[in-house]
N, CA, C and O atoms as a Tinker XYZ file with bonds, in Angstrom:
   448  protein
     1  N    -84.680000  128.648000   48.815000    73     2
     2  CA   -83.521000  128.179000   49.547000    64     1     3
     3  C    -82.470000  127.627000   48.591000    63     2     4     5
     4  O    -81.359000  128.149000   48.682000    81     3
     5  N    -82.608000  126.800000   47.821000    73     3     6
     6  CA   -81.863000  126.180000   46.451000    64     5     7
     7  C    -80.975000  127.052000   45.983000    63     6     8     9
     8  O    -79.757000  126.904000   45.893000    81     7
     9  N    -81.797000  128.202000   45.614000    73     7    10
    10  CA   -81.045000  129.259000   44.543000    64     9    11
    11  C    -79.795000  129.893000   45.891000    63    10    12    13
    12  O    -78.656000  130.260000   45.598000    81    11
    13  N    -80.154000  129.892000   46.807000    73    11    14
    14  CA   -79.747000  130.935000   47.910000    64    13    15
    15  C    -78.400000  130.497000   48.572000    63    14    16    17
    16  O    -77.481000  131.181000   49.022000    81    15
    17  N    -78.583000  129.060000   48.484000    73    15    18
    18  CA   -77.540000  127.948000   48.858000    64    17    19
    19  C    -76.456000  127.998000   47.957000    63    18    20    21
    20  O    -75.273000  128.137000   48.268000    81    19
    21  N    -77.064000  127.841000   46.487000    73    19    22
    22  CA   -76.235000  127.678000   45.271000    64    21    23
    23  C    -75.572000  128.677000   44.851000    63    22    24    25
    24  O    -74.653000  128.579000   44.038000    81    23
    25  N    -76.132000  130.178000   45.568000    73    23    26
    26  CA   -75.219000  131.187000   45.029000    64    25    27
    27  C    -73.786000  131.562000   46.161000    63    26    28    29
    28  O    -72.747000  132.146000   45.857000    81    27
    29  N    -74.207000  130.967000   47.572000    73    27    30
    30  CA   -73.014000  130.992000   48.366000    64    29    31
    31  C    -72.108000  130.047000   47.983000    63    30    32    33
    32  O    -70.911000  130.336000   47.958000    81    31
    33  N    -72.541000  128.837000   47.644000    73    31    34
    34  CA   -71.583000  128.202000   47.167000    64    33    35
    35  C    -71.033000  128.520000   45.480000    63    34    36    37
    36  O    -70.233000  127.795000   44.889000    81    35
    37  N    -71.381000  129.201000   45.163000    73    35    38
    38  CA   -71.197000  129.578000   43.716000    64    37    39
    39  C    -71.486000  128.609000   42.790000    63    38    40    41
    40  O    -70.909000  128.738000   41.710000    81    39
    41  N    -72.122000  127.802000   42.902000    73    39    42
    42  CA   -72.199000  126.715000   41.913000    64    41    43
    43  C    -73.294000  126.879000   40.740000    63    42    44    45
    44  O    -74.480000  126.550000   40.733000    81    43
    45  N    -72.371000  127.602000   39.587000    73    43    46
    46  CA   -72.988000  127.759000   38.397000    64    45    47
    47  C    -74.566000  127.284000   37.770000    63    46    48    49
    48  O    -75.565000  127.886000   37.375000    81    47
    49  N    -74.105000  125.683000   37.951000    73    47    50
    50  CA   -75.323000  124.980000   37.019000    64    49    51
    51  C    -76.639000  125.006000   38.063000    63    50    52    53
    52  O    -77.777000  125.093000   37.603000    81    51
    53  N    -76.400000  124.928000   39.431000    73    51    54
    54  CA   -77.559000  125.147000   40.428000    64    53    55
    55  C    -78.283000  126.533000   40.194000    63    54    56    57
    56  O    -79.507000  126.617000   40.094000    81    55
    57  N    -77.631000  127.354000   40.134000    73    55    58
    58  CA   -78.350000  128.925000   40.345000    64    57    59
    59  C    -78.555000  128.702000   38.876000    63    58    60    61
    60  O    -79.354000  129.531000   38.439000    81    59
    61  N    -78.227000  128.086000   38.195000    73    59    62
    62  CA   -78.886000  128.779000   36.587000    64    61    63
    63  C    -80.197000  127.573000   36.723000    63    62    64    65
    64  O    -81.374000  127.841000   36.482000    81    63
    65  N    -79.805000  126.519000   37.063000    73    63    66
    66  CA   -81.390000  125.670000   37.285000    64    65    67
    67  C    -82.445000  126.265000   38.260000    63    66    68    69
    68  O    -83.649000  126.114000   38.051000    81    67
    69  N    -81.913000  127.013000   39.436000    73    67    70
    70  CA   -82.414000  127.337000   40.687000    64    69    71
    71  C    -83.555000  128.689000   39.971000    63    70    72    73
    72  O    -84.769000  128.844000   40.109000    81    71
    73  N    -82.267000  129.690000   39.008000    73    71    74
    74  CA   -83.092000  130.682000   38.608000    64    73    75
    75  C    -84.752000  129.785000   37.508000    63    74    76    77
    76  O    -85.976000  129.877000   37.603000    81    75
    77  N    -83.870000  129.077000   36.667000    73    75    78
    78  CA   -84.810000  128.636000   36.026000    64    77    79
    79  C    -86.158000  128.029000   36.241000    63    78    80    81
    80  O    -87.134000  128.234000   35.519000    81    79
    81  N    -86.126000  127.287000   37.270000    73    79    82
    82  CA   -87.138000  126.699000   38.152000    64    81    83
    83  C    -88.148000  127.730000   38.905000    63    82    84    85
    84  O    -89.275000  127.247000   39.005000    81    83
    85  N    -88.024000  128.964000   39.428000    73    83    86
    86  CA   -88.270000  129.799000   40.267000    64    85    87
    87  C    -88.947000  130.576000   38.940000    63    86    88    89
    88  O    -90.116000  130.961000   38.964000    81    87
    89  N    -88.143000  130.744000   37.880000    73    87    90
    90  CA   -89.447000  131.613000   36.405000    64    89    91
    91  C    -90.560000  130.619000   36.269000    63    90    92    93
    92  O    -91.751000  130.858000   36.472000    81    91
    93  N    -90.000000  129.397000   35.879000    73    91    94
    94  CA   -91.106000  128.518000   35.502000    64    93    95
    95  C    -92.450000  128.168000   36.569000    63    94    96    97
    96  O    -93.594000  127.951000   36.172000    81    95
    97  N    -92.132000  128.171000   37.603000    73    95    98
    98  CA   -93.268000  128.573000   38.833000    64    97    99
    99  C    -93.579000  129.976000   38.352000    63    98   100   101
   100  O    -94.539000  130.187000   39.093000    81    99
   101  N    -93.488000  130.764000   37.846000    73    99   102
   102  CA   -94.273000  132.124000   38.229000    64   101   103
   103  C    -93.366000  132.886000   39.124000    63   102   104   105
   104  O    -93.913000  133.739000   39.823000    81   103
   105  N    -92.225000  132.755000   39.221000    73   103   106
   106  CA   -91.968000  133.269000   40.612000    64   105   107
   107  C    -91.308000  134.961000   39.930000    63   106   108   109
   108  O    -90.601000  135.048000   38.926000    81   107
   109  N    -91.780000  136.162000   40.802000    73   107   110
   110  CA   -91.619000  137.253000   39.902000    64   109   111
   111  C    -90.002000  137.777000   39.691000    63   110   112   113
   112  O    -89.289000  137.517000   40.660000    81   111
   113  N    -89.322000  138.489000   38.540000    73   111   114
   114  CA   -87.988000  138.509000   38.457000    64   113   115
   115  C    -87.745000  139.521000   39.474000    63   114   116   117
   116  O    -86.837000  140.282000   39.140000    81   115
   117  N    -88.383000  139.836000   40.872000    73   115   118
   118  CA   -87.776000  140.979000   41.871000    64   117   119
   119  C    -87.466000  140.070000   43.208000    63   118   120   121
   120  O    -86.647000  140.334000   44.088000    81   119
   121  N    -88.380000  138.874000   43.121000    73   119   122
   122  CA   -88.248000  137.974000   44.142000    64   121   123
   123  C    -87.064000  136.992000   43.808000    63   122   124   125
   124  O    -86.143000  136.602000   44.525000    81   123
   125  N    -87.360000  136.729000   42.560000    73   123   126
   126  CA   -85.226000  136.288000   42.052000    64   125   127
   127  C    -84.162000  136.442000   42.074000    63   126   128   129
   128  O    -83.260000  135.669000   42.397000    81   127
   129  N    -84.134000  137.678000   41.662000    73   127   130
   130  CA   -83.335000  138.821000   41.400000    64   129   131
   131  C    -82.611000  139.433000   43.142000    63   130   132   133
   132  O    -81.468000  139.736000   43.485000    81   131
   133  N    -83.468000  139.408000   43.622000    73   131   134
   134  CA   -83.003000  139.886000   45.513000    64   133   135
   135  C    -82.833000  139.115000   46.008000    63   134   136   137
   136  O    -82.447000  139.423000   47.135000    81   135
   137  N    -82.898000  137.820000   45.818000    73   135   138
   138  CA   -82.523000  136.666000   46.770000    64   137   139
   139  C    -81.312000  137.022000   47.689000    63   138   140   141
   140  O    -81.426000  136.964000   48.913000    81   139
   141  N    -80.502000  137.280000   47.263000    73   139   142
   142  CA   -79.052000  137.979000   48.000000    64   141   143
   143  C    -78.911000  138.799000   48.993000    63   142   144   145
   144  O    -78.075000  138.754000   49.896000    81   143
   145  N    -80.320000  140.074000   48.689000    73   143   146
   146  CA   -80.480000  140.778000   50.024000    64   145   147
   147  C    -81.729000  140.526000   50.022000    63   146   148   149
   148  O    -82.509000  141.200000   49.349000    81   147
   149  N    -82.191000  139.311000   50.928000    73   147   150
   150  CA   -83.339000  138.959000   51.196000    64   149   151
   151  C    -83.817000  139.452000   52.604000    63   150   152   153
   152  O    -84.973000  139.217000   52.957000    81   151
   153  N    -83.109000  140.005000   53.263000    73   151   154
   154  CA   -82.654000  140.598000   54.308000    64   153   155
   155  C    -83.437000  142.217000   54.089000    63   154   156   157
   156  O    -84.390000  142.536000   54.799000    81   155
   157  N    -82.924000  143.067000   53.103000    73   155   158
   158  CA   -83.403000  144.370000   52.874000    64   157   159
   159  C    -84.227000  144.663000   52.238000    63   158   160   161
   160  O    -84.499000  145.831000   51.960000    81   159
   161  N    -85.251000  142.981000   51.578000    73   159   162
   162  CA   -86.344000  143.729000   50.762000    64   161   163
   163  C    -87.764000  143.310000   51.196000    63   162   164   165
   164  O    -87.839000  142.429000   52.053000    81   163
   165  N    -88.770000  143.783000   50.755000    73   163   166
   166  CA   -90.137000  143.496000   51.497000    64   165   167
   167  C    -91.025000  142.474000   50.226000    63   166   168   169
   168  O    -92.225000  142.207000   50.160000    81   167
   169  N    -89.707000  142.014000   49.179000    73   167   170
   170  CA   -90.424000  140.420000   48.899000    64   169   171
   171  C    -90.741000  139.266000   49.034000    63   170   172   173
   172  O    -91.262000  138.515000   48.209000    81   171
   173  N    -90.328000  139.004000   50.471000    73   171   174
   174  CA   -90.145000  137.690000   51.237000    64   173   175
   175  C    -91.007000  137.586000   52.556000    63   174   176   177
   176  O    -90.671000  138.326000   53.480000    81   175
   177  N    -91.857000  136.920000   52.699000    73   175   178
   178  CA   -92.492000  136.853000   54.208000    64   177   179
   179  C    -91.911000  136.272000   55.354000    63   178   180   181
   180  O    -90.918000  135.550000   55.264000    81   179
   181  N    -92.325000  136.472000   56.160000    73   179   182
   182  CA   -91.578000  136.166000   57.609000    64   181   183
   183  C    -90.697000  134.222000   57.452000    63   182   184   185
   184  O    -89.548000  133.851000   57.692000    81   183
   185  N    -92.116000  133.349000   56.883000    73   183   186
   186  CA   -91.784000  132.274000   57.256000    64   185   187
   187  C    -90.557000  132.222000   56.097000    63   186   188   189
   188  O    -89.501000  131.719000   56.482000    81   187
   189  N    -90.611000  132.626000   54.933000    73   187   190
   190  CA   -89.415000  132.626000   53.917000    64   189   191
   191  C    -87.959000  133.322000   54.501000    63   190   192   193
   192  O    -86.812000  132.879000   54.557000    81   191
   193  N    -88.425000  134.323000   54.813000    73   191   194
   194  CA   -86.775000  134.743000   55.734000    64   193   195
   195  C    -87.010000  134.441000   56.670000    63   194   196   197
   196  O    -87.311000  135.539000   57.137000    81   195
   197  N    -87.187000  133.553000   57.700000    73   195   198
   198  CA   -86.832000  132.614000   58.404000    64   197   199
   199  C    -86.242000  130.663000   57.680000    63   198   200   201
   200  O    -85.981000  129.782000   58.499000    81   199
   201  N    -86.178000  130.465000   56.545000    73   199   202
   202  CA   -86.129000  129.456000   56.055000    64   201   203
   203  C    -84.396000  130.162000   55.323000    63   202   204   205
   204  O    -83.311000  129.580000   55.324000    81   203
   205  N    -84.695000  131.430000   54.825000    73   203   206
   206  CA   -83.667000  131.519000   54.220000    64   205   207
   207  C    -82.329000  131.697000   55.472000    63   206   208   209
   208  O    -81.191000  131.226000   55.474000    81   207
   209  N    -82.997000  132.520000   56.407000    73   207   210
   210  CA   -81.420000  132.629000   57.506000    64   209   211
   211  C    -81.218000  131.338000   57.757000    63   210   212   213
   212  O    -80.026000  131.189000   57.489000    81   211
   213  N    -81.713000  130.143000   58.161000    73   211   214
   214  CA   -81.505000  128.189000   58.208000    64   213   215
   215  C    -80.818000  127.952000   56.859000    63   214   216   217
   216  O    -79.678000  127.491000   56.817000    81   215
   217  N    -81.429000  128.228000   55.885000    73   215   218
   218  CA   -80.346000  127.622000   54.879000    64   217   219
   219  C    -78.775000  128.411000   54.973000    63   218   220   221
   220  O    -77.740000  127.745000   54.972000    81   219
   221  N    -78.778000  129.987000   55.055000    73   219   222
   222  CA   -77.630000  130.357000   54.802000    64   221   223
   223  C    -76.999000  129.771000   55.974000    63   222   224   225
   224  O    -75.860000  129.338000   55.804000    81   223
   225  N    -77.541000  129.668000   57.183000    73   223   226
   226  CA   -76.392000  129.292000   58.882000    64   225   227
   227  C    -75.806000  127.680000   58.303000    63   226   228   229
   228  O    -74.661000  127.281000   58.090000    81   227
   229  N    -76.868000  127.145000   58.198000    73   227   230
   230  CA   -77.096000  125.493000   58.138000    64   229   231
   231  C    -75.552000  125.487000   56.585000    63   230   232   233
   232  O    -74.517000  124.886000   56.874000    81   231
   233  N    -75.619000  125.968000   55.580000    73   231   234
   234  CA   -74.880000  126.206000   54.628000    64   233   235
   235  C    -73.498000  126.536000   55.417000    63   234   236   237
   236  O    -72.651000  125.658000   55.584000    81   235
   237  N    -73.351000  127.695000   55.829000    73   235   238
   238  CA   -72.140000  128.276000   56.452000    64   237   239
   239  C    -71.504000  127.671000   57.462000    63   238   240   241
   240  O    -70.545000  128.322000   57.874000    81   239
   241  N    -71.727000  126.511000   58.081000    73   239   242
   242  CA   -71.788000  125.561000   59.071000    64   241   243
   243  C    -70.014000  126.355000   59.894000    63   242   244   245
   244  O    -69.866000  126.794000   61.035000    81   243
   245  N    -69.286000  126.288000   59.099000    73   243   246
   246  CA   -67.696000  126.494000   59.645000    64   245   247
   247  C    -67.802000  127.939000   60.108000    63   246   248   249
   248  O    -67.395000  128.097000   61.259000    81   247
   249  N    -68.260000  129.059000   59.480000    73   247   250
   250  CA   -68.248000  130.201000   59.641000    64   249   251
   251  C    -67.888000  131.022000   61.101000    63   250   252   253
   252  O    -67.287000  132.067000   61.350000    81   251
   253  N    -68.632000  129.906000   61.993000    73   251   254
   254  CA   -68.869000  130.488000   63.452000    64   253   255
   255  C    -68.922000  129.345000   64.229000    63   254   256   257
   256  O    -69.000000  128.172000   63.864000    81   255
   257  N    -68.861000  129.925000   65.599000    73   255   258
   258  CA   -68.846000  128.817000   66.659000    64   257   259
   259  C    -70.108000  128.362000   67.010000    63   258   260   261
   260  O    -70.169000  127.324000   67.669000    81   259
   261  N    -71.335000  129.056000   66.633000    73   259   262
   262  CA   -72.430000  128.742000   66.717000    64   261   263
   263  C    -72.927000  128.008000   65.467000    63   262   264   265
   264  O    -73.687000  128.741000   64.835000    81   263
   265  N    -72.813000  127.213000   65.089000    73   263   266
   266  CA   -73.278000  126.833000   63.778000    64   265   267
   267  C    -74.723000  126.962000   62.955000    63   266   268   269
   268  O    -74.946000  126.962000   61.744000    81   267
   269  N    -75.537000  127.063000   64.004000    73   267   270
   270  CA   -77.233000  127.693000   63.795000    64   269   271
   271  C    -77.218000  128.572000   64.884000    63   270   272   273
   272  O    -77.104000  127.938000   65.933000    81   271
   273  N    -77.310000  130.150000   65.101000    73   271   274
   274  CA   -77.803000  129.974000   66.118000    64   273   275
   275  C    -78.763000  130.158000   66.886000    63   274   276   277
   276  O    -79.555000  130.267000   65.951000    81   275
   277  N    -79.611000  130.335000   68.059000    73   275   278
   278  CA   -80.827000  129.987000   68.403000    64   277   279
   279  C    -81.882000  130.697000   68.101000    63   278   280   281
   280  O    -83.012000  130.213000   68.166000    81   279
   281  N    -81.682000  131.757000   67.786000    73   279   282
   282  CA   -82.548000  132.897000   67.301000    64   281   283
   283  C    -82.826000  132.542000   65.630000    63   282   284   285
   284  O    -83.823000  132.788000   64.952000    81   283
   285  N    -81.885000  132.047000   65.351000    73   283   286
   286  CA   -82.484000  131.642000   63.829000    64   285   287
   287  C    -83.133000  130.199000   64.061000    63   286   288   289
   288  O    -84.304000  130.190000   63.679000    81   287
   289  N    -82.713000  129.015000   64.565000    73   287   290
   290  CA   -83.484000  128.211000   64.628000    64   289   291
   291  C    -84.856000  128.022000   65.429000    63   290   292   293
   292  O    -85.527000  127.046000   65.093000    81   291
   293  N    -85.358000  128.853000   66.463000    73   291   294
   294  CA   -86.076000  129.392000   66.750000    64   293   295
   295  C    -87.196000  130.134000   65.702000    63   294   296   297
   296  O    -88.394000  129.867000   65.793000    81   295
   297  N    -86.791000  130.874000   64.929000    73   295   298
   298  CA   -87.583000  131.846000   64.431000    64   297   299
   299  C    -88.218000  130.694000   63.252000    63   298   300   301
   300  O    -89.414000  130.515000   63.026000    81   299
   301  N    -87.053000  129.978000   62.581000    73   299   302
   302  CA   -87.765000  128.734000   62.051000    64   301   303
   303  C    -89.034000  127.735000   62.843000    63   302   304   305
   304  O    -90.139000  127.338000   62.473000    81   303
   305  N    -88.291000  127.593000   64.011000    73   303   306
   306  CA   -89.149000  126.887000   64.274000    64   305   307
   307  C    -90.783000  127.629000   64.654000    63   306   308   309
   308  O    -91.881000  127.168000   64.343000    81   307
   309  N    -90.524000  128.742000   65.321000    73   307   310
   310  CA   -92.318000  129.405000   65.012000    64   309   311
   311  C    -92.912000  129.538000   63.966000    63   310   312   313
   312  O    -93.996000  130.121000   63.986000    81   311
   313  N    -92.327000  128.986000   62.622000    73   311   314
   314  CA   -92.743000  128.689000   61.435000    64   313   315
   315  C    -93.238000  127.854000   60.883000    63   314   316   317
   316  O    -94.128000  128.058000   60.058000    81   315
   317  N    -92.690000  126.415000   61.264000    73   315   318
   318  CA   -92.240000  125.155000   61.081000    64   317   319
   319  C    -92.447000  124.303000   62.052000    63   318   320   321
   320  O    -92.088000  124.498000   63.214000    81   319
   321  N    -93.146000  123.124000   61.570000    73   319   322
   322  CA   -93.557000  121.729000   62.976000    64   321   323
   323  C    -92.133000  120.997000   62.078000    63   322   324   325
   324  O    -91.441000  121.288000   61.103000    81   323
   325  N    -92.246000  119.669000   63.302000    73   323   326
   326  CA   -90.953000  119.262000   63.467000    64   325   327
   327  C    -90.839000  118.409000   61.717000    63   326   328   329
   328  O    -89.783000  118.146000   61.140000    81   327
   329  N    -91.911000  118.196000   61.324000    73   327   330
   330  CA   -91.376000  117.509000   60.353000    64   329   331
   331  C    -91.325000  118.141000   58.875000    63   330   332   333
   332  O    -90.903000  117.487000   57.921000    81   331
   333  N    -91.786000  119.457000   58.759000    73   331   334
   334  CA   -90.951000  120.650000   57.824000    64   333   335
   335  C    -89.807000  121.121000   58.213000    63   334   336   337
   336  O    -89.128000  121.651000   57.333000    81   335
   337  N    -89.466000  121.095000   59.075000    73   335   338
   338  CA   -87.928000  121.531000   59.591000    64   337   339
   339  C    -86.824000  120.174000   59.240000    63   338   340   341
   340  O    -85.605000  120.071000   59.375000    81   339
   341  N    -87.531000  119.537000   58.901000    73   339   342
   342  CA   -86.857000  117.913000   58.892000    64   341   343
   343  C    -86.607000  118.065000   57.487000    63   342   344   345
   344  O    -85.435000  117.996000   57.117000    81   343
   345  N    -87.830000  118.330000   56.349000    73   343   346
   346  CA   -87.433000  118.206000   55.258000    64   345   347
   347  C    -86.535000  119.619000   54.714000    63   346   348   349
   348  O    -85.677000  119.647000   53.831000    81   347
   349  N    -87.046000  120.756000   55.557000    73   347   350
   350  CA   -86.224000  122.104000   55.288000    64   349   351
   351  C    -84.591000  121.444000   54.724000    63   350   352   353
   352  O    -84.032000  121.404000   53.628000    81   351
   353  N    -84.145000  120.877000   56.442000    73   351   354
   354  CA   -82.819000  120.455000   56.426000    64   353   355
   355  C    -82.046000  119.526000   55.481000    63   354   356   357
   356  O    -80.866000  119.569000   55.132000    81   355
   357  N    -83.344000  118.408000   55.061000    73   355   358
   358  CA   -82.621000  117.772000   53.901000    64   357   359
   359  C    -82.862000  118.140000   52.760000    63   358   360   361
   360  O    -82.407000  117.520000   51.800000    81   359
   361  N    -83.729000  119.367000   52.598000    73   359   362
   362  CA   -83.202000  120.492000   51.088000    64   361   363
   363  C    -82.041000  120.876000   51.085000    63   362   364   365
   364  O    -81.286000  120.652000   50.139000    81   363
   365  N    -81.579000  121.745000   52.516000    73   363   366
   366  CA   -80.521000  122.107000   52.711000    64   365   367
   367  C    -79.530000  121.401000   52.048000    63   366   368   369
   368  O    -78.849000  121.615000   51.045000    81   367
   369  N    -79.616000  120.542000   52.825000    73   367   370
   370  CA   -77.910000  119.148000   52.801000    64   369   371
   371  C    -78.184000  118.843000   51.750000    63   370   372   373
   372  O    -77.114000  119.086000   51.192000    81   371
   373  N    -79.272000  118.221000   50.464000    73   371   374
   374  CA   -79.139000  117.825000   49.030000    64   373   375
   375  C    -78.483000  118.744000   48.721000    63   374   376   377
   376  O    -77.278000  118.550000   48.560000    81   375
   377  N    -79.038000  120.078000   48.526000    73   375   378
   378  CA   -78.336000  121.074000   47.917000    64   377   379
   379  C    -77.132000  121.224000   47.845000    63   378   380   381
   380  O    -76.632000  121.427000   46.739000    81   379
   381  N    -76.144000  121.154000   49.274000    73   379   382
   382  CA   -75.208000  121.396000   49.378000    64   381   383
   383  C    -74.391000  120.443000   48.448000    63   382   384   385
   384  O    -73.366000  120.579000   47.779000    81   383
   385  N    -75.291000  119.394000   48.688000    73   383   386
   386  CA   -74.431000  117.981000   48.258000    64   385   387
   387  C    -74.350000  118.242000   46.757000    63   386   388   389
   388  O    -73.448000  117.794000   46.049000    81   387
   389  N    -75.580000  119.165000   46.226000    73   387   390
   390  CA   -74.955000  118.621000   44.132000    64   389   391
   391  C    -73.971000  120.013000   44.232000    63   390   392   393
   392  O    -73.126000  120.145000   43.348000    81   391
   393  N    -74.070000  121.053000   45.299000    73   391   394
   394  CA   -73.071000  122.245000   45.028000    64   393   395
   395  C    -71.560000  121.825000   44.976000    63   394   396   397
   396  O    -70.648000  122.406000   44.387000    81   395
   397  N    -71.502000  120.541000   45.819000    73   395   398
   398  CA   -70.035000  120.554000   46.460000    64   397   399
   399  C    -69.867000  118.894000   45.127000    63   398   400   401
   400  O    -68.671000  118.620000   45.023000    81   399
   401  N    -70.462000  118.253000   44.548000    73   399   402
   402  CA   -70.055000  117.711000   43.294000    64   401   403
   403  C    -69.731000  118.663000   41.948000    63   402   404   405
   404  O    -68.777000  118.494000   41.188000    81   403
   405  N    -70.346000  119.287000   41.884000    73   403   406
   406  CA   -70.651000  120.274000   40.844000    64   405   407
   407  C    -69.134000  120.867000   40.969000    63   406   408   409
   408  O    -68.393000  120.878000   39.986000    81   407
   409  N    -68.825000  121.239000   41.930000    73   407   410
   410  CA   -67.533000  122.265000   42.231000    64   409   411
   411  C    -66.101000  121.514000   41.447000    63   410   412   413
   412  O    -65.441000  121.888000   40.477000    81   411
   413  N    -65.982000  120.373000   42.292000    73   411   414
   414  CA   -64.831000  120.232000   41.675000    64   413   415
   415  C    -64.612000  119.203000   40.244000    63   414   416   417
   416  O    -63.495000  118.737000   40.018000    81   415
   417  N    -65.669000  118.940000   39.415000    73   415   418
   418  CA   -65.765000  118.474000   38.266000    64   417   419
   419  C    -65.591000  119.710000   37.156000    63   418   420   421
   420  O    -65.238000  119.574000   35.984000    81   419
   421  N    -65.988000  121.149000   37.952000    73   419   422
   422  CA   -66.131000  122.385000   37.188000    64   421   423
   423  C    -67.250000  122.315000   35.788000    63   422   424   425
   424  O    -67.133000  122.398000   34.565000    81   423
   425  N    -68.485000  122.092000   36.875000    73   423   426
   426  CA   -69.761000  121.419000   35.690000    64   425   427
   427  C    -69.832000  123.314000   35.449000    63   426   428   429
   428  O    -69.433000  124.033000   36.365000    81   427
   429  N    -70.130000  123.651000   34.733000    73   427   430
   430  CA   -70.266000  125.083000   33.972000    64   429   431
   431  C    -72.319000  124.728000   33.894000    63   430   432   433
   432  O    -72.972000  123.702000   33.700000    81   431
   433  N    -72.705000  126.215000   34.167000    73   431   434
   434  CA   -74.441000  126.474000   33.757000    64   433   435
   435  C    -74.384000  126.233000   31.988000    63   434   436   437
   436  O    -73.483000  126.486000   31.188000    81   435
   437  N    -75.686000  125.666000   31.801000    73   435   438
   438  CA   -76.183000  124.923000   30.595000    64   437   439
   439  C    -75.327000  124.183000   30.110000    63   438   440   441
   440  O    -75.376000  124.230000   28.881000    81   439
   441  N    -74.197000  123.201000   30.667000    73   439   442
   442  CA   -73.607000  121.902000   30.152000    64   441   443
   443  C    -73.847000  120.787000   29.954000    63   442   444   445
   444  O    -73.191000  119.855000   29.490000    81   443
   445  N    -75.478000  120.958000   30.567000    73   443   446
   446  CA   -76.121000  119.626000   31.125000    64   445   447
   447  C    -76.978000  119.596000   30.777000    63   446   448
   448  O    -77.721000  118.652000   31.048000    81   447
């Protein structure tokens, strides 16, 4: 979700930590690498693309008049009891929060 957040918002130093974090777990460079169309590939399981459509809606908040809508929070929730959906959301919102500092200081990947 981190990396997925950080690349809609474009925020450099997140996706280069986000990528970095995701090698250092093990995580394989096809499941990295596709994050973007997480949608068209068969490296992600149900409960992961259901976490990722919540971060991108929950992220995109202005986009639409629906701001989540029920079919995605739904599909989370057949995933998710109430208090992983709780912390889902405040991954979400941290995230957003170092994307939208990061932005207008113009922190650049590896400055830090």
């Amino acid at each position: 979700m981190h990396l997925r957040i950080s690349q809609i918002n474009s925020c450099s130093p997140c996706v280069d930590g986000g990528v970095k974090s995701l090698r250092k777990a093990g995580t394989s460079d096809e499941r990295i690498g596709l994050v973007p169309a997480w949608r068209e590939t068969p490296y992600y399981s149900e409960e992961e693309r259901a976490a990722l459509a919540l971060a991108e809606s929950v992220t995109r908040l202005a986009d639409r008049t629906d701001a989540v809508p029920d079919d995605v929070w739904d599909a989370a929730a057949d995933h998710f009891n109430e208090e992983q959906l709780a912390s889902i959301l405040l991954w979400i919102a941290v995230t957003n929060l170092f994307n939208r500092l990061n932005a207008p200081i113009r922190q650049t990947a590896g400055t830090w």
